[in-house]
VOGU-3710 file (C-alpha; in Angstrom, 3 decimals, decimal comma):
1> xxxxxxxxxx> -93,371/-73,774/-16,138  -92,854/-77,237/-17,337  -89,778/-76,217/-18,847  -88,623/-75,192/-16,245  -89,199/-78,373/-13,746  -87,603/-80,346/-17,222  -84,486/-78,337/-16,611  -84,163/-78,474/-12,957  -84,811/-82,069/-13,288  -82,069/-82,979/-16,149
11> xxxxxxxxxx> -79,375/-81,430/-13,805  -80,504/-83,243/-10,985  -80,316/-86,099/-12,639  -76,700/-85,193/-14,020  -76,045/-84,502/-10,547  -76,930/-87,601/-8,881  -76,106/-90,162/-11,840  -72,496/-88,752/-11,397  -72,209/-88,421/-7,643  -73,651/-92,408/-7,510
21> xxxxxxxxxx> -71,522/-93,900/-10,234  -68,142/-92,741/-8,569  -69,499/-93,816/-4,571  -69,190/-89,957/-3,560  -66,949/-89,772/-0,029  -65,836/-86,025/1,413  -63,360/-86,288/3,927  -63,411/-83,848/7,219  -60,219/-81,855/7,307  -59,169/-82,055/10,825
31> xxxxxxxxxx> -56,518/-80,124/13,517  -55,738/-80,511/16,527  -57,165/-79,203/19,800  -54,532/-79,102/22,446  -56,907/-78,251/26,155  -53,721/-77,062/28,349  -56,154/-76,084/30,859  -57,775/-76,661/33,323  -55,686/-79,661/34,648  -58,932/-82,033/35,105
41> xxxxxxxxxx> -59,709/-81,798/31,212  -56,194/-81,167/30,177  -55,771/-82,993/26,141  -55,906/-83,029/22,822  -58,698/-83,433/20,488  -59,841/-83,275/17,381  -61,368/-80,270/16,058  -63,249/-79,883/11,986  -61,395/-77,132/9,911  -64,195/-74,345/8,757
51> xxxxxxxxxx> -64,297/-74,116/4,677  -64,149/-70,568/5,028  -61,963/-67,632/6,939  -58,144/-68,205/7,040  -56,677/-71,424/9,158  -53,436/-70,843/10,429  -51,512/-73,813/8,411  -48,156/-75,101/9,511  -49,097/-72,701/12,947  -50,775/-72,711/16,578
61> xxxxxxxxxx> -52,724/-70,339/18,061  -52,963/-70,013/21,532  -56,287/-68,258/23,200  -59,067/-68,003/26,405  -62,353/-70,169/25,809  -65,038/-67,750/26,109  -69,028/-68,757/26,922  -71,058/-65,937/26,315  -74,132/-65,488/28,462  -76,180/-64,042/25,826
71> xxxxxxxxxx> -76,310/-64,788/21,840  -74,763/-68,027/22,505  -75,708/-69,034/18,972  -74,005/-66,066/17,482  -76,834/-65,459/15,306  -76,864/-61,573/16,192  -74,504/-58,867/16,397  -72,876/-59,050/19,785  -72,828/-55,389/20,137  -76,377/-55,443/20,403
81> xxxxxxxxxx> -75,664/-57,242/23,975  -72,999/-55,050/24,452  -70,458/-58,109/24,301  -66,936/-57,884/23,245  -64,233/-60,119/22,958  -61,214/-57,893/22,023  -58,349/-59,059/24,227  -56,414/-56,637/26,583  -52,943/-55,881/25,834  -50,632/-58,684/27,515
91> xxxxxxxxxx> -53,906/-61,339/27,386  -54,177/-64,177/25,594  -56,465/-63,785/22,508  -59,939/-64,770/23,031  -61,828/-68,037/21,530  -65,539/-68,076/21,201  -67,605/-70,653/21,891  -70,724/-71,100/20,200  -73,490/-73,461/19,734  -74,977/-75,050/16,320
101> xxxxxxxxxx> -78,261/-73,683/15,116  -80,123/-71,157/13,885  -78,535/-69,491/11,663  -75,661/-70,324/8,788  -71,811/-71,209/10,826  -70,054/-68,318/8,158  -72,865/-65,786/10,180  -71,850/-67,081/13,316  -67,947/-66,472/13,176  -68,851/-63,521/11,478
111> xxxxxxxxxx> -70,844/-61,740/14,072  -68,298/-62,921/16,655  -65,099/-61,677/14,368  -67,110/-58,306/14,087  -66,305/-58,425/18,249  -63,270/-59,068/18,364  -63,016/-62,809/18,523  -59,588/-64,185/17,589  -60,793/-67,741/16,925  -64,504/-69,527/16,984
121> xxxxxxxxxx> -65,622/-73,023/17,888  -69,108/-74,547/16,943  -70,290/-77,101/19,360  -72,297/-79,667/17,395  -75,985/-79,915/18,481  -76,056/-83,486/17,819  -74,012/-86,459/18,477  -72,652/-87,478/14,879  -69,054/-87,910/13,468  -67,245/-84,297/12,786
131> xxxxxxxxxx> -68,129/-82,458/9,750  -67,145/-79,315/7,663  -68,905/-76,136/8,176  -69,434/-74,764/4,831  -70,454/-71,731/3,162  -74,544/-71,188/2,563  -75,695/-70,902/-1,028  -74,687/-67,364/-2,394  -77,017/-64,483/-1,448  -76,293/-60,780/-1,940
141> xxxxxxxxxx> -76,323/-60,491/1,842  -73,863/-63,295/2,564  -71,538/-62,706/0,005  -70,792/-59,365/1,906  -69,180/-60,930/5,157  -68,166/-64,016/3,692  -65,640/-63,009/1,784  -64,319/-60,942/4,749  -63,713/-63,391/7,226  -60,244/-63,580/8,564
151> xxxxxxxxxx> -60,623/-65,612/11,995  -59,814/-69,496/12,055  -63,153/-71,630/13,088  -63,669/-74,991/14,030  -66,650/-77,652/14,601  -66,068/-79,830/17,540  -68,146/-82,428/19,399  -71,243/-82,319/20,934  -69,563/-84,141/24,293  -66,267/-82,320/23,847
161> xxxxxxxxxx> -68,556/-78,605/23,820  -70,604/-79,987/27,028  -67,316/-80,544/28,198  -66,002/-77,113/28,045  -69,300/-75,461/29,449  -69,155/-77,404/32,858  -65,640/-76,068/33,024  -66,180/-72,637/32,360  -69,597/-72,117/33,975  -67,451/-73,669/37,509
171> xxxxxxxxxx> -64,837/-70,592/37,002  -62,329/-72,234/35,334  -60,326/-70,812/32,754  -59,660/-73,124/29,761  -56,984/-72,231/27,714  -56,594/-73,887/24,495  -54,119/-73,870/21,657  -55,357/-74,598/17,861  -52,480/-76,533/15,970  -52,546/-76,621/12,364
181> xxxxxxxxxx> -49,275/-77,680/11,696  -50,068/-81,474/10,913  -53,034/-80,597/8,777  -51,095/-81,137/5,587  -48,472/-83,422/5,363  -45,128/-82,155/5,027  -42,858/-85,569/4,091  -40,434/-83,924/1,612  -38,612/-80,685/-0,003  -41,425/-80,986/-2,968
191> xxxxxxxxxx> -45,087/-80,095/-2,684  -47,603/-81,272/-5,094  -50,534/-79,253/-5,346  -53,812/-79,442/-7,436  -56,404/-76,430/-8,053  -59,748/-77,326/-9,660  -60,988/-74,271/-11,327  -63,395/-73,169/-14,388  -62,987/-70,900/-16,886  -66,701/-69,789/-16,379
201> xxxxxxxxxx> -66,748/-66,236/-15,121  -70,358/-65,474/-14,892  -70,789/-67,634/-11,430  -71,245/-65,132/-9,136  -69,585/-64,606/-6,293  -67,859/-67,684/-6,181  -66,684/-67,163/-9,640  -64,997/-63,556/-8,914  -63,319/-65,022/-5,690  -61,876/-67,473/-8,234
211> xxxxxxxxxx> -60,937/-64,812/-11,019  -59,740/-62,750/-8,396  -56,695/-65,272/-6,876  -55,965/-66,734/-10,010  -54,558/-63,043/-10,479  -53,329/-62,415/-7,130  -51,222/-65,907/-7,208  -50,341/-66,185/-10,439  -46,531/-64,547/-9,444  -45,883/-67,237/-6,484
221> xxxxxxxxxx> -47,315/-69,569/-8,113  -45,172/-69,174/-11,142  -42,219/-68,699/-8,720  -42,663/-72,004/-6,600  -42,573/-73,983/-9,880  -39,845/-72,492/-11,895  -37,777/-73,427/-8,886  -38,714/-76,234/-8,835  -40,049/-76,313/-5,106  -43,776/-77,623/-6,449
231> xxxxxxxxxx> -45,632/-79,742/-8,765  -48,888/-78,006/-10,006  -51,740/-79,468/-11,536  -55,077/-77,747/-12,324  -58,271/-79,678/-12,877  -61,433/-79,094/-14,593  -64,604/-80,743/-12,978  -67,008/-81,939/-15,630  -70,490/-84,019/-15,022  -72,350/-86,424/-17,527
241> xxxxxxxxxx> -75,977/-86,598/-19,020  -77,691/-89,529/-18,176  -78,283/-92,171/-21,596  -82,335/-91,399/-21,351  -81,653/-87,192/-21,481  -78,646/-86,665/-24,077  -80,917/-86,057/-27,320  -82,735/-83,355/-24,622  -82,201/-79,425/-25,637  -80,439/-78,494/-22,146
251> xxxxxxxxxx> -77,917/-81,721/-22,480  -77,677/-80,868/-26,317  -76,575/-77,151/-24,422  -74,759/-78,064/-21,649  -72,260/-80,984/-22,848  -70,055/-82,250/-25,758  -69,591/-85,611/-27,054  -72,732/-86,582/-26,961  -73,373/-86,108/-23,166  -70,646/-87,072/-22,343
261> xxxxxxxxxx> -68,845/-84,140/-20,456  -71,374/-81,534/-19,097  -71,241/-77,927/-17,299  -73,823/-75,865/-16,007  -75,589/-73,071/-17,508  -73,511/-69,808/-16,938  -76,182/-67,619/-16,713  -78,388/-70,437/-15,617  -80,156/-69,226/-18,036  -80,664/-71,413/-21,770
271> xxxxxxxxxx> -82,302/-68,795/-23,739  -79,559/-66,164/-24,002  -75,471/-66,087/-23,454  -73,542/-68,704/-23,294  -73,994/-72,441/-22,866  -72,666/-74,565/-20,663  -70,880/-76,639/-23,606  -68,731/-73,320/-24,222  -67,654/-73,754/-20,636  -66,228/-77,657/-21,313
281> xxxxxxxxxx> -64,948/-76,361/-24,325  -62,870/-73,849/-23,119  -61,965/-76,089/-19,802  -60,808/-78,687/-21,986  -58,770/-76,131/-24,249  -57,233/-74,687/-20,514  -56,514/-78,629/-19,930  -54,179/-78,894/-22,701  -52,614/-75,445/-22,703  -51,477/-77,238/-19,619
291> xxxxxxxxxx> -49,985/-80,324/-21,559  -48,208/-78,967/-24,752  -46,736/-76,008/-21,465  -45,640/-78,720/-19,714  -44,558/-80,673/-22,516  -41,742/-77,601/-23,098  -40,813/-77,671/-19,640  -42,621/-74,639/-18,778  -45,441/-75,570/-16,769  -46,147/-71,972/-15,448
301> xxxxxxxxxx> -46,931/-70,933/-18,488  -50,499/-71,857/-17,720  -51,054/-69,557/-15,357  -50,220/-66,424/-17,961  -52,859/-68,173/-20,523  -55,275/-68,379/-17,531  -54,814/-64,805/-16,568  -54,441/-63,515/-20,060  -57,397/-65,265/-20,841  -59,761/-63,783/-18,212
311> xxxxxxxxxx> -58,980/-60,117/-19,609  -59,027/-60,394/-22,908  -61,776/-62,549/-22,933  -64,599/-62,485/-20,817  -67,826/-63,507/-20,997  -69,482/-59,887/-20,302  -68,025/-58,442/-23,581  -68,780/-61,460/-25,294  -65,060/-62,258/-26,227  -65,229/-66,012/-24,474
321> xxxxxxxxxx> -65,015/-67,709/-27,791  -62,510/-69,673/-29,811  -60,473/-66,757/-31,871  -59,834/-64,817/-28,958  -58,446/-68,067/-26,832  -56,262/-69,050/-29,965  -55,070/-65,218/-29,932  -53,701/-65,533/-26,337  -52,360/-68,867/-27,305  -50,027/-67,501/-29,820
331> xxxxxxxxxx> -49,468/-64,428/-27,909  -47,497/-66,944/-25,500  -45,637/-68,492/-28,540  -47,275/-72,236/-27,503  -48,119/-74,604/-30,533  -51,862/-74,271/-31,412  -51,545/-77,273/-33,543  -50,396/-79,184/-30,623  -53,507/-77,450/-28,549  -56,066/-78,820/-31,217
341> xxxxxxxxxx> -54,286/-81,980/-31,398  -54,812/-82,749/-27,529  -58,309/-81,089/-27,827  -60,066/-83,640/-29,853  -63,257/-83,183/-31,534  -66,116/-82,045/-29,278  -68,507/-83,450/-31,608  -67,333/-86,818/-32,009  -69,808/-89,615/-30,294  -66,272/-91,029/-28,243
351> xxxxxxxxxx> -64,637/-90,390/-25,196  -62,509/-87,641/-25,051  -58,843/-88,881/-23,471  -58,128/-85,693/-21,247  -61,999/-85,361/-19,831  -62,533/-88,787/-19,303  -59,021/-88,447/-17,116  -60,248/-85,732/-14,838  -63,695/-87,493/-14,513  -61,455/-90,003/-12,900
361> xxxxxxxxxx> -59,414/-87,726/-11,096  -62,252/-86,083/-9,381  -62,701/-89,544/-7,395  -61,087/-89,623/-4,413  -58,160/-90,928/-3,723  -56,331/-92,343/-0,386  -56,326/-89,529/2,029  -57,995/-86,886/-0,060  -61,810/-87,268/-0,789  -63,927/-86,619/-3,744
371> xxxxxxxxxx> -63,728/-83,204/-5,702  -67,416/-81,683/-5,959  -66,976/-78,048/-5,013  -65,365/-75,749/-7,186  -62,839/-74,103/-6,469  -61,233/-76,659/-4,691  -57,287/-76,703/-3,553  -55,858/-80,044/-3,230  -51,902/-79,948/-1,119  -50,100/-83,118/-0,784
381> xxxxxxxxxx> -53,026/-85,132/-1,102  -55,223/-83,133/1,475  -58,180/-80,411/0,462  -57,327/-77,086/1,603  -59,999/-76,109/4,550  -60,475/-71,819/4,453  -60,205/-68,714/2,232  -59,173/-68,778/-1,467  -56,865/-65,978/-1,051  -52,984/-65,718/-1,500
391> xxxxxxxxxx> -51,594/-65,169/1,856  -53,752/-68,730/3,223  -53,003/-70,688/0,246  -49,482/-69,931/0,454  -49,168/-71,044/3,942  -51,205/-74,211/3,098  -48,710/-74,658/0,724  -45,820/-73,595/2,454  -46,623/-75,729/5,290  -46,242/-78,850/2,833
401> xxxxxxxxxx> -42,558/-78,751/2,654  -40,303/-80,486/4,891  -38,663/-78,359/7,810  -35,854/-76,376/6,460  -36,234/-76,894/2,655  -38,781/-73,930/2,012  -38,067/-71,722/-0,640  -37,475/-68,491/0,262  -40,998/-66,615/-0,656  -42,478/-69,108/2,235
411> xxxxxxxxxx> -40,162/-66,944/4,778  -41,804/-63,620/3,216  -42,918/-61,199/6,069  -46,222/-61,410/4,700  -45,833/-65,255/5,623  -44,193/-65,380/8,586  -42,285/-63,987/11,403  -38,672/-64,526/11,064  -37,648/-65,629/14,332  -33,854/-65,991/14,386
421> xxxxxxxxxx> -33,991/-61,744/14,470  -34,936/-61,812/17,960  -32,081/-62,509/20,482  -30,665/-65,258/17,627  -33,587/-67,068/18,304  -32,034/-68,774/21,522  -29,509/-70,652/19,406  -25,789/-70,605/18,822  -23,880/-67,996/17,254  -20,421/-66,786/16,479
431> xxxxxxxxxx> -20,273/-62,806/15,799  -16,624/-62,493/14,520  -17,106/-65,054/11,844  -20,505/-64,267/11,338  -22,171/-67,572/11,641  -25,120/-68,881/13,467  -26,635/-72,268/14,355  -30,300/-70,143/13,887  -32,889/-71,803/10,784  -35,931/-69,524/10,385
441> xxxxxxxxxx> -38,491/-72,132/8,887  -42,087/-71,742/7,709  -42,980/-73,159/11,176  -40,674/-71,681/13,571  -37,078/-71,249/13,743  -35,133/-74,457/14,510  -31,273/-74,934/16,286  -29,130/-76,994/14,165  -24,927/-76,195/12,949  -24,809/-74,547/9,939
451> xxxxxxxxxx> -22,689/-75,455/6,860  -21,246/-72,170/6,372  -18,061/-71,630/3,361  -18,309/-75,140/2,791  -17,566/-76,240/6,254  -19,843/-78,001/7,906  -20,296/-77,599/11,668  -21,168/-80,472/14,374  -22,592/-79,574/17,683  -26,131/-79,732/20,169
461> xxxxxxxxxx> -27,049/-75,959/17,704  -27,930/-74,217/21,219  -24,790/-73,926/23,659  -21,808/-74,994/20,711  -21,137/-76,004/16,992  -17,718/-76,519/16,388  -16,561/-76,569/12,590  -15,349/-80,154/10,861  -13,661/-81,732/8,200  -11,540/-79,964/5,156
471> xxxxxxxxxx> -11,212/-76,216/5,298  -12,455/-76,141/9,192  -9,445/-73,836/10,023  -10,612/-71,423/7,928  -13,363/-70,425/9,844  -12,265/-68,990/13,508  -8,994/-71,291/13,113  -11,792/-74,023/14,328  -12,775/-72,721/17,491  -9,106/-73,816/18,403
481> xxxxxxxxxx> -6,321/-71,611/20,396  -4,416/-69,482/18,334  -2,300/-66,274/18,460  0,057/-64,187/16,749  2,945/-62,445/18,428  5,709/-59,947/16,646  4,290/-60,988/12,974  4,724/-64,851/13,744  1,180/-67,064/14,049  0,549/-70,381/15,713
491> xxxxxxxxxx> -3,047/-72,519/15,674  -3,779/-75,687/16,998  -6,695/-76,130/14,716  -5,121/-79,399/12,298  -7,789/-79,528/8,654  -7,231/-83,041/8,582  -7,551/-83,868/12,449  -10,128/-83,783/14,638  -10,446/-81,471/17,799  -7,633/-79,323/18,254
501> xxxxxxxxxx> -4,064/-79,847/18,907  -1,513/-77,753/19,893  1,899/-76,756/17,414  5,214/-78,456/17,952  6,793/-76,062/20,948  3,366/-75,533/22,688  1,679/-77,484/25,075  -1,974/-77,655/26,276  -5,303/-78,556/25,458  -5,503/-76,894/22,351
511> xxxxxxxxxx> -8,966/-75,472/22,576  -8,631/-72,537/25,558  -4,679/-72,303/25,733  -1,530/-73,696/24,273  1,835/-72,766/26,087  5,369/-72,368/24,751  7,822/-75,023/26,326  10,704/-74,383/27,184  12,880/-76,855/25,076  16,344/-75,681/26,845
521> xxxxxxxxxx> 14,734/-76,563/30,014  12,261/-79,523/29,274  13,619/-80,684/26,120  17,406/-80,380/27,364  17,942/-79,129/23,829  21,952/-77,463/23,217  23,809/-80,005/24,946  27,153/-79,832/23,304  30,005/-77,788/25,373  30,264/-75,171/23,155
531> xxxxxxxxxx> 26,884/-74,570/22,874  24,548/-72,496/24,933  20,343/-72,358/24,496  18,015/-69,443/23,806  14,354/-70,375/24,307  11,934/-68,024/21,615  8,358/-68,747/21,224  7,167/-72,141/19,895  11,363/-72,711/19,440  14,686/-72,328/20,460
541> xxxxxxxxxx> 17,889/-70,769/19,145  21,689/-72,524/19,988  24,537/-70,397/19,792  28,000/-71,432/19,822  31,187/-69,837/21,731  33,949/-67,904/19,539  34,272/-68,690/15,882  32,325/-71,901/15,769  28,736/-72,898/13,514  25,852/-74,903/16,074
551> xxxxxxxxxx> 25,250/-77,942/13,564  21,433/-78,556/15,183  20,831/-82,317/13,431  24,260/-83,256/15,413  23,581/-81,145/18,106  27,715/-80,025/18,048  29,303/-76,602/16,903  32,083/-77,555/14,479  34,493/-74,721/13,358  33,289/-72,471/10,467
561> xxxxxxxxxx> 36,821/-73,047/7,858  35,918/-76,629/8,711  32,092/-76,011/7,599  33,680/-73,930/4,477  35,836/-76,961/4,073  33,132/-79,553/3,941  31,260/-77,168/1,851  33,986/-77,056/-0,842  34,456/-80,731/-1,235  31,285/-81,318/-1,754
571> xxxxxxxxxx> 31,108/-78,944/-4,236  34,427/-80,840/-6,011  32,272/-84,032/-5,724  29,408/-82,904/-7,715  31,875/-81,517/-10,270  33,284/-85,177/-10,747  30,098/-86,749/-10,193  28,629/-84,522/-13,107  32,318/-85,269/-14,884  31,959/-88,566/-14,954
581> xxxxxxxxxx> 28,308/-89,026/-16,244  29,290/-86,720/-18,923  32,149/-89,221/-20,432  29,888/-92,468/-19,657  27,112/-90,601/-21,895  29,671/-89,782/-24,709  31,402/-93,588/-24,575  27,760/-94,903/-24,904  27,207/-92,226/-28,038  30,613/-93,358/-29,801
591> xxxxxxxxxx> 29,317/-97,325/-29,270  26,557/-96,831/-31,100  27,830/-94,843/-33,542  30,656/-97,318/-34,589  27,985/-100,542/-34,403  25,825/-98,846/-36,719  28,563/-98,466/-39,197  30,316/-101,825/-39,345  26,664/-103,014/-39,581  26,362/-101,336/-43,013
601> xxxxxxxxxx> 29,804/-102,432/-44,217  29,355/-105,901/-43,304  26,086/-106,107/-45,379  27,293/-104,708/-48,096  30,281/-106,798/-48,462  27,656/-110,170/-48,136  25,903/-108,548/-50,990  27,684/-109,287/-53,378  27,660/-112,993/-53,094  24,335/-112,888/-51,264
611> xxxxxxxxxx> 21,843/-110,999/-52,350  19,528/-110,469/-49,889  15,986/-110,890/-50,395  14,343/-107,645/-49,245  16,992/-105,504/-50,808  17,543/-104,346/-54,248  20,949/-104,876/-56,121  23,718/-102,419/-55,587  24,853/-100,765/-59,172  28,272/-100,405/-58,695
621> xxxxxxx> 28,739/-104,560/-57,713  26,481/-105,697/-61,216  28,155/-106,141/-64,474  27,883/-103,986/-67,423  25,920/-106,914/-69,409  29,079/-106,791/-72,191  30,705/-109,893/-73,900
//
């Protein structure tokens, strides 16, 4: 028995020397409560995300406030008051209202999703600031619904809850609409996201859930960073033995470095299995898998150790130990020297580098409180509220990103509804080029001109985009006029200009119509005696009487022997011309030629009485060296 208390009383003491060193502070995830009705109350207030069921992140949810006259703490099965809450087709879904007390909040929400409740809000029995309705300490019996609800649930205020019971007890319907779409920041085309996990298995329920979406993520998770659409980090939380316990057998157990990083018990048990010091071993080992990954520019390969690691080696066949981690390790061709570099020695009386930088970590920092529940999901800064399950976490994550730069497994039908399907969304289109102003995002779709072949298009995205810039007339000839008659084309769309202008021998506005002038009348084009005008589409034609050739820069027909005539001196001209530069080029040749020569004669002539320095003497000018 005293054993026992010593135990209970070490991690307490873990507990609480941890928790007071780092000034604990968990923040209240909030959303939005948007009262559209009744007109008296109408608003928007603040409403505390449920850590359990699925919120609808980066979404609303519309619904009917409903007071129930019986079970009104939701501690029973509503069927047992014959009460249901299933909406009717073309109603809006129905919102429960229920007060604090009694029982545990996940029963609550659960009796009333059992029903047929869409959403559920807790009024709080007390006046206080809001706070997060959790999940009760893991039973048998609570682990069966908790894991199975789907609704969204929210705490709000005491006065707020009063609030909405005057108004529906008078007859009034409230309608309300649930906005999660500012819950997590969403400031750029990058999320950063944090998961802190444990490689313990043998938690219960809590533990499976874990092991369970570890699995089920692994493949977006993997895809959202090789894209480079996220920045994932995973955590390890680790506690610390207080300075008068670390010689104790259940510190000695549960920690490494002399007391310095702790984990519970697995079994909770310290006679048999594994001790918690496995645990921090194999966290820390996990920890820099992570590194050396990242280190090779392959973050994600984490999540195939992490995965790997749970089959092959779990605690229940007693393969969570060292030479089955290392085997996984080389299975994924990482460096194990690098591993056991980063790892450090457990039994050294030092601070390890990596633990003592997630014992900082798990303080918390700017918007996001402390970390002291595991698992815990951490995007952009802001704990996830809800179900550890794919689908939620992905829209959680999804909902991170900046409108319009979502990768494409956020626009998944498992997601979301893609919107721009229905009617084009309400937004511009063009069918014959096949281009439409219509964005589906992870929120909704949104209006806005599309750059489409490299053009880019300008316009309001709802009644007009008009393409602009280079390469504009490719694409519907710009939303200008044109038209092609008898194999010859005209278009008023200019690349280089804006708006539209109509072709020399049309005139108009360019956009609906461009018309062909008529240059023999308007233009007074022909005007020479001889001549007489044909008007043709965008041009005209001049013909000349008899035997005589329209000359259109001189506007005059001349006779055709004088055109030949013309033609043929010219032609004697560039014969001369051609003539002529000919015997220039050959003069200039013959020049050069005889320069070149007389040069050579004259110096050899000067030496013979001059010898000049740079050149050797000629033979045939020495003398034979005879008397």
């Amino acid at each position: 028995m005293s054993s026992s208390i010593e135990v209970i009383t070490v991690i307490g003491l873990v507990i609480l020397t941890w928790v007071t060193s780092i000034e604990s502070r968990f923040v209240v995830e909030k959303n939005s409560l948007r009262l559209t009705s009744p007109e008296s109350i109408k608003g928007n207030y603040d409403t505390a995300i449920g850590n359990f069921g699925i919120p609808q992140y980066g979404g609303t949810l519309a619904g009917t406030v409903v007071y129930p006259k019986d079970n009104r703490k939701g501690c029973k099965k509503f069927s047992d008051f014959d009460l249901s809450f299933k909406n009717k087709p073309g109603a809006l879904p129905t919102f429960v209202l229920l007060d604090r007390g009694d029982c545990f909040f996940a029963l609550k929400v659960w009796n009333a999703q059992q029903a047929g409740a869409a959403a559920v809000l807790v009024a709080d029995d007390v006046d206080e600031a809001l706070i997060t309705m959790d999940t009760p300490e893991e039973d048998s019996t609570s682990a069966k619904y908790i894991e199975n609800i789907t609704i969204p649930s929210a705490l709000i205020e005491k006065s707020f809850g009063e609030t909405l019971k005057k108004s529906i007890n008078k007859g009034d319907m409230v309608n309300v609409n649930l906005d999660w779409r500012e819950a997590v920041p969403h400031p750029d085309d990058r999320v950063e996201y944090e998961l802190w996990t444990t490689s313990n298995d043998e938690c219960g329920v809590k533990c499976e859930m874990l092991m369970g979406f570890m699995k089920e993520f692994k493949g977006a998770g993997q895809i959202l960073e090789k894209g480079g659409f996220t920045q994932f980090t995973p955590h390890y939380i680790t506690w610390y033995c207080p300075q008068a316990f670390t010689i104790s057998k259940q510190c000695k157990s549960q920690c490494i470095n002399h007391g310095r990083y702790c984990a519970p018990d697995p079994e909770q048990d310290f006679s048999r299995g594994y001790e918690g010091k496995d645990v921090v071993v194999e966290n820390l080992r996990q920890l820099c898998v992570f590194k050396v990954a990242n280190e090779t520019n392959k973050p994600w390969v984490w999540w195939d150790y992490v995965t790997d690691f749970q089959i092959r080696c779990p605690m229940k066949e007693k393969k969570y130990n060292k030479n089955c981690a290392e085997g996984v390790i080389k299975s994924l061709g990482l460096d194990l020297k690098k591993v056991e570099k980063c790892m450090g020695d457990p039994e050294a009386d030092e601070d390890n580098p990596v633990l003592k930088e997630e014992q900082e970590a798990q303080i918390g920092k700017g918007s996001r409180g402390d970390v002291t529940i595991l698992p815990t999901l951490v995007v952009n800064n802001h704990q996830y509220r809800g179900k550890l399950e794919k689908g939620a976490v992905l829209k959680a994550i999804c909902s991170g990103f900046e409108e319009t730069t979502e990768p494409s497994v956020c626009l998944s039908e498992e997601i979301q509804t893609n919107e721009c399907l229905d009617n084009n969304g309400g937004c511009w289109q063009d069918k014959a080029a096949n281009v439409t102003a219509c964005k589906d995002t992870f929120r909704g779709r949104v209006c806005e001109c599309p750059l489409a072949n490299g053009v880019q298009f300008q316009g309001d995205g709802y009644n007009s985009c008009k393409p602009n810039g280079p390469g504009k007339c490719k694409i519907n000839h710009g939303g200008c006029w044109h038209e092609t008659r008898l194999g010859q084309s005209f278009s008023a769309c200019v690349d280089h200009e804006d708006g539209c202008k109509c072709p020399s021998g049309f005139k108009g506005d360019g956009v609906n119509s461009c018309e062909d002038i008529d240059e023999c009348k308007e233009k007074k084009a022909c005007q020479c005696s001889e001549c007489s005008c044909k008007n043709t589409w965008g041009s005209y034609d001049c013909l000349c009487r008899g035997d005589l050739l329209y000359m259109r820069d001189q506007d005059t027909c001349i006779s055709k022997s004088a055109a030949e005539t013309k033609s043929a001196w010219t032609v004697v001209w560039i014969i001369l011309l051609a003539v002529a530069m000919c015997a220039g080029g050959a003069y200039l040749v013959y020049k050069y030629r005889i320069r070149q020569y007389m040069d050579s004669e004259i110096r050899a002539i000067m030496a013979q009485y001059m010898p000049l320095d740079s050149q050797t003497e000629i033979s045939h000018h020495q003398s034979d060296g005879s008397a």
